[in-house]
C-alpha positions, 0 to 999 in steps of 0.5 A: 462130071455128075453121074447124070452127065455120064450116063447122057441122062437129062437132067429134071427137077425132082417132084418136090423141092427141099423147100416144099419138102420141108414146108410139108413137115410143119402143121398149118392152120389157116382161118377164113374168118376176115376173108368171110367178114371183109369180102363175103367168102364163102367156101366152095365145099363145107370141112367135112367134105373137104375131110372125107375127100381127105380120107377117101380122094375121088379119083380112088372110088369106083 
């Protein structure tokens, strides 16, 4: 019996599975240049919004 079940506890997934987890350790990049060039991509915020939204998320100023 796991501790759970002896408690009466439900069991829940947790927020992040090991596989996002271990997806978040890893650097990405990721280019936009053939999405711009074939379908006319255009991003909805410029990278330097997208940082300062980074540095300061919006739901945190007030």
């Amino acid at each position: 019996m796991t501790g759970a079940a002896i408690l009466n506890l439900p069991l829940v997934d947790p927020p992040l599975s090991r596989q996002e987890y271990a997806t978040l350790a890893h650097e990405v990049t990721l280019r936009d240049d053939e999405a711009r060039r074939e379908l006319g991509y255009r991003p909805v915020i410029s990278v330097e919004e997208g940082s300062q939204e980074l540095r300061q998320p919006p739901w945190l100023q007030e």
